[in-house]
Every structure is written in C-alpha cells, then in structure tokens.
C-alpha positions, 0 to 999 in steps of 0.5 A: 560725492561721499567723504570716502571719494573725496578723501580718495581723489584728496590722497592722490594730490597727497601721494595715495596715502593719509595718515590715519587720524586724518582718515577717521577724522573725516570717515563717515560714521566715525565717532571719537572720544571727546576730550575732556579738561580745556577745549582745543582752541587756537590763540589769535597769535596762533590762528595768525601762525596756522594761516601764514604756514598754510600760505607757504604750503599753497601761496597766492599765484595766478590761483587762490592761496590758502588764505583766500580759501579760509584754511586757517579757521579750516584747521582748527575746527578739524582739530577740535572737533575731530582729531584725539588730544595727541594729535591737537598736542602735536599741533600746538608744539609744532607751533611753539617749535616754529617760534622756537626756532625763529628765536635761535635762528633770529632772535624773532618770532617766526611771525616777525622773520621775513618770508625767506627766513620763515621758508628756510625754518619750515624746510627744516621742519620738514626735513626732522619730519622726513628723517622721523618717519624714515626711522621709524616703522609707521604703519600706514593705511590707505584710504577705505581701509579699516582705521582703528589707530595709529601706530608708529614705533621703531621696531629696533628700539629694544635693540638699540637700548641693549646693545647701548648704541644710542643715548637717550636723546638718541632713543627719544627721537625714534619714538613718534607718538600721534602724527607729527606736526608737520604732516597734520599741516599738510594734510590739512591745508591741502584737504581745505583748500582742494575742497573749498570753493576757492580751491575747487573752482579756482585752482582745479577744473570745476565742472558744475554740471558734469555731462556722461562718465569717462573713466579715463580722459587725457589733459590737455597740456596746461590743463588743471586737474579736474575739482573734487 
C-alpha cells in the first residue's frame, strides 16, 4: 500500500477530507521549501503538552492510547520536516493558548489542571475552531486531488469593512491563515496512531496476511475496522 491509499482510508476515519498541508505533507514526491532561521523543535514541557492532548484525542481503553503508539514524537517530526512554517507557528500558538486558557480559567498551567478541567478547555478550542471555519470559506481538497495550497479567507470581509459592521477584533477573527492548531492536532494524532503498530494491530482488525480481494464485505456486530 502507497501513502496515497493510506491517506484515503485515513480521511474516511476523519470524515472523507484532509486539509491540505496535511495532503502535501505526506503526498508522494512532494517537496516543500525548507524553512530557514531556527529549526522546529518542540521543548520537553511542550512534547509532555502534545502527548497529554493527543491522550484526550484517542484515550487508553480496552485498546492503545495515543501514548502507547508514540503520537507525540509522531507529531513533531511531521511538523518539522514536513509542514511550512505557518502551519508549525499555528501549533506552538496553539499550544501557548491552552496554557493560556488553563492560567484564566485556573490560575495553572493546563499540564497542572485536572483531566476534567483540561477536557473542558480543549472543548472550547474545539468549538473557536469549529465557529473559525464555519465563517470562513476554506477550500478544501480531497484526497488525490492536486494540492498546491491552502486557502482560507472569508469571501465577506471586504464587506464587512465597508459597510462598518464589525470592528476589527471582529475582522481579525475572520481571517485564518494556515490551518488552525486544533485541526493540525487531529489530524495528526488520528494519522499516527491508525498507522502505527499499536493502533493498526490493536485498535483495527489487522490481517497480516490477507487472502483474495472482497470490494465489500459486512462487519460483524462488535467487529473492528479493518487496519490500514
């Protein structure tokens, strides 16, 4: 199996679309332009930020955890190798905003707050992200399609500012540029973990072996997924 179908049966898990830094991060003979001035690199704190997040993403239970299948260093070796410095700019503010909001929320760091409150914060993250690209027109791109970039811009905001109906805090929040943190998070905790070993063979149905082709084949009430 090429990256192309692993990303296919991946973007299913994930609703049948990836965004499209995610595309040409992993899109065979892609080739982005390295970044210049300091190299992308995650601090102890914020490897420890990225692990406890992609745990809440895809807990420990009868299967794996994120944790168990190395999402963490997973991340940040995609990121520094194969995503723009926008998107790896994202990420660390994404970051710095969790410990943000665990400080107003808290007066912690959200590595300090307990499992319930960290759940609660990361729900309303997920929930600006939601309402970001819900006002935004983002162009997405399915997976085999051509990917050059990303754009995301709200096709209203020339509007908006002739007509004075929203201020500029208002404006700002219209504009997305790059991919937000959150969606770069689940994007790739659910690409490391289906595709790792812990994942694959514990969470999905891995056939190492697989007899002849079935284009269609009905689970079994209870059955898993079949691995990638």
């Amino acid at each position: 199996m090429n990256r192309r179908e692993a990303l296919s049966r991946v973007a299913l898990l994930m609703g049948g679309a990836l965004s499209a830094p995610t595309l040409m991060a992993f899109s065979e003979g892609a080739v982005l332009p390295l970044n210049t001035g300091v190299a992308f690199i995650l601090t102890p704190a914020q490897q420890a930020l990225v692990a406890e997040v992609a745990e809440h993403i895809i807990p420990r239970t009868s299967t794996p955890g994120a944790k168990d299948a190395g999402v963490g260093p997973f991340i940040e070796l995609m990121l520094k190798d194969c995503y723009k410095a926008q998107e790896q700019q994202n990420f660390l503010d994404g970051l710095a905003d969790l410990d943000e909001r665990a400080g107003k929320a808290h007066n912690k760091k959200f590595l300090e707050t307990t499992p319930a409150e960290q759940v609660a914060i990361l729900k309303q993250v997920e929930k600006r992200t939601m309402d970001m690209l819900k006002n935004a027109n983002v162009k997405q791109v399915k997976v085999g399609d051509n990917v050059d970039k990303q754009i995301i811009e709200n096709e209203n905001i020339e509007e908006d500012k002739k007509n004075q109906k929203a201020d500029k805090e208002a404006i700002a929040a219209k504009k997305i540029t790059g991919t937000p943190f959150w969606r770069l998070m689940k994007e790739l905790t659910m690409f490391g973990y289906f595709t790792s070993e812990q994942g694959a063979t514990k969470a999905l149905d891995y056939v190492p072996i697989p007899g002849r082709f079935d284009g269609c084949i009905p689970l079994k009430p209870g059955q898993k997924a079949y691995a990638l």
